[in-house]
C-alpha positions in Angstrom: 80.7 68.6 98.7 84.5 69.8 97.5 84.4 70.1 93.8 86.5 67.2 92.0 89.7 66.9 90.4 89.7 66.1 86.8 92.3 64.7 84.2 91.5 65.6 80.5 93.1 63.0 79.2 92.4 63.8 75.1 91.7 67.6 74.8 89.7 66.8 70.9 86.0 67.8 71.1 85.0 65.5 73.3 87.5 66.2 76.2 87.4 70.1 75.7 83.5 69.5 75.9 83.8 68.0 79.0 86.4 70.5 79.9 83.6 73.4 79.1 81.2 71.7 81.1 83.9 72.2 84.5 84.4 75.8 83.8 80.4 75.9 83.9 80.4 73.9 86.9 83.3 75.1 89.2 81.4 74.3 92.6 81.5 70.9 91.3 84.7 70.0 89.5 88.3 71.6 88.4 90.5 70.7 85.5 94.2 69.7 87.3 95.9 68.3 84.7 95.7 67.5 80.3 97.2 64.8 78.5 97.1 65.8 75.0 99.8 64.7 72.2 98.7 68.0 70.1 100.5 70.8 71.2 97.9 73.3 70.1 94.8 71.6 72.0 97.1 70.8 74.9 97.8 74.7 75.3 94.6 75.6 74.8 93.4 73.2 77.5 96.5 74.8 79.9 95.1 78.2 79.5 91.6 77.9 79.7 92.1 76.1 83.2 95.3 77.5 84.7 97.2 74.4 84.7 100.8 74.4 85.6 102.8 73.1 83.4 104.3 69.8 84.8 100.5 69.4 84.4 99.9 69.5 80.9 101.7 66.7 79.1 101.9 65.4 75.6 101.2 61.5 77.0 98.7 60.5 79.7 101.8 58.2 81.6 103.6 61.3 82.1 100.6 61.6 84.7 100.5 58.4 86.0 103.8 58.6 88.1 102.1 59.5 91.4 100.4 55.5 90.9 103.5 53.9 89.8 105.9 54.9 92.6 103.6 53.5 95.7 103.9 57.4 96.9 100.5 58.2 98.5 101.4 61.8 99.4 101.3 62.1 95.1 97.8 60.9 95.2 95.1 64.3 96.1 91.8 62.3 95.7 90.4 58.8 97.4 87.8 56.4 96.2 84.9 58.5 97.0 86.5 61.6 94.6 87.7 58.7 91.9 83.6 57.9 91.9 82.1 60.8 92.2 84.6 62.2 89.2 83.6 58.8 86.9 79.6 59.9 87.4 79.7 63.1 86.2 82.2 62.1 83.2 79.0 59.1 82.4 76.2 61.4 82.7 78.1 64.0 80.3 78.2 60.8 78.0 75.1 60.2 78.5 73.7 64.0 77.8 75.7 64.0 74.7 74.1 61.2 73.6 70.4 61.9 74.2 70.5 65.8 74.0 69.2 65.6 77.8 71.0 67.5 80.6 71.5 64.6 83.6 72.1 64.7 87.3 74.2 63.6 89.4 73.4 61.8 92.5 74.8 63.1 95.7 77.8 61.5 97.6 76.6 58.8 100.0 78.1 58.7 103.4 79.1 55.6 104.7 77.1 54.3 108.0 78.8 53.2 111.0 78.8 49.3 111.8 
C-alpha cells in the first residue's frame, strides 16, 4: 500500500506528535502540508517534513481551495486514501489515550459485482 498524505492541521503537541509518528512511519504516511497560525510551530513543522511553502499556511482554509473550486486535478488522494488517513489519525488517539501502541487494519479491496 502507497503511504498517505497527511495535513497537520494544528502543529501544538498533539499534531507534532502525530507528525513524529509519520517520520517513524514513512512506508505508511507523509506530511504534505501544515496549517498552523504560530509561526514558530508552523516552521518547525515545514522543516522537519520538507514542505514547500505554498504548503505551510497560517489558516487551514488557505488549504482547502483545491475543494472549493470543483478542480479535481487539485485533489491527490480518493476515498480509500481519505480513510485509510482517518484510521491511523484514531488509532494514534487511541494509543495516546491508553499508552497502547494500535494497528491498523489493512486496505480492503473492493469485490467485483
Amino acid at each position: 500500500m502507497a503511504p498517505v498524505s497527511v495535513v497537520v492541521v494544528g502543529a501544538g503537541q498533539r499534531g507534532t506528535g502525530y507528525a513524529r509518528w509519520v517520520l517513524r512511519h514513512p512506508d505508511r504516511a507523509s506530511v504534505v502540508a501544515v496549517a498552523e497560525p504560530r509561526e514558530a510551530r508552523r516552521a518547525r513543522c515545514a522543516a522537519d517534513h520538507d514542505i514547500p511553502a505554498k504548503n505551510a499556511v497560517a489558516d487551514w482554509r488557505q488549504l482547502a481551495g483545491a475543494v472549493a473550486t470543483g478542480n479535481r486535478d487539485l485533489i491527490m488522494s480518493g476515498p480509500r486514501e481519505s480513510l485509510a488517513s482517518h484510521l491511523a489519525v484514531f488509532a494514534a488517539e487511541r494509543a495516546r489515550l491508553n499508552g497502547t501502541v494500535e494497528t491498523i487494519p489493512p486496505p480492503t479491496r473492493p469485490t467485483s459485482a
